[in-house]
Structures are given as C-alpha cells and as structure tokens.
N, C-alpha and C positions, 0 to 999 in steps of 0.2 A: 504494500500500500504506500503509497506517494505522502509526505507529508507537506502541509497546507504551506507553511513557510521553513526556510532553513533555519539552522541554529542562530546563524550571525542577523537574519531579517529578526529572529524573536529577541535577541539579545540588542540588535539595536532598539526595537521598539521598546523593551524594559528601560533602557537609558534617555529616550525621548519621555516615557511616561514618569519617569523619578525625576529629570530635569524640570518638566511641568508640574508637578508635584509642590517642586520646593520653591520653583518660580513663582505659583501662586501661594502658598504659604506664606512668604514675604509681601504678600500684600494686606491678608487680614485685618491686621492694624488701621489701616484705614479705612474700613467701614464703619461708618458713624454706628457708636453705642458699643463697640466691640471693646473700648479699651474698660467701659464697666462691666462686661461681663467678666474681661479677664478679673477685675481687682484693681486692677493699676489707678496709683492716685499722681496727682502734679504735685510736683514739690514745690511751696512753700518760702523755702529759705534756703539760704549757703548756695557755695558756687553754681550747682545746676538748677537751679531757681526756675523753674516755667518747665524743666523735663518732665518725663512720666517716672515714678519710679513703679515696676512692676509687681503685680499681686501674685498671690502663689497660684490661683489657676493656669497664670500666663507663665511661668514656670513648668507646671505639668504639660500645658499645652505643646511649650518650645522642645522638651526633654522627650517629649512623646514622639514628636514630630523627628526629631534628630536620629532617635533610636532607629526609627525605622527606616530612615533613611541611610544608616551603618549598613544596618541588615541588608536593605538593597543593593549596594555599594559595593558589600562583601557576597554577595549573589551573582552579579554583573561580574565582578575580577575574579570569580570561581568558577 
C-alpha cells in the first residue's frame, strides 16, 4: 500500500504546524481582556512602572505552552 505523504512531507508539515503554533501563541496577549484572565497586574511603582507584571495562570499558560513545544522539537530532531 502506497503511503499518502512521505516521511520528510509529514515531518515538514509537523515543523510548519509547531512554527504556527508558537507564532500565534505570541500573540495572545493582545486580545483585549486576556491579560485579566491570565492575573497579570500593571505595576504601580519602581523602574518598570506602566509594565504588566505577570499572574500565575500566565505562568502555567507560558510553561504549558513551552513544554510542548520541547516535546515537539525533540519529535521533529528524532
């Protein structure tokens, strides 16, 4: 039986699909209301005065995202 794509057409598409991935991951943040859901408050005072500093959801969110993106990473170079 014939297979539908080759190794290197599925393994590129896993690389296009994890680039997109994280491409839009780094957008999130700027959908309005997104940074209260993460937790994240604006600082206040001292040098980064007007930053966000971030909540612990935006933390699980980032470390979540990261993980799986190893995994993929060490998928693709395997």
């Amino acid at each position: 039986m014939k297979k539908l794509l080759t190794d290197w057409e599925w393994l590129s598409i896993r690389v296009l699909l994890l680039g997109f991935t994280v491409f839009m991951w780094s957008f999130i943040t700027e959908i309005e209301g997104v940074r209260e859901l993460f937790g994240d408050a604006i600082r206040t005072s001292g040098l980064h005065e007007g930053d966000y500093m971030w909540g612990f959801r935006h933390f699980i969110y980032t470390f979540t995202f990261l993980i799986i993106t190893i995994i993929q990473a060490f998928r693709i170079i395997k």
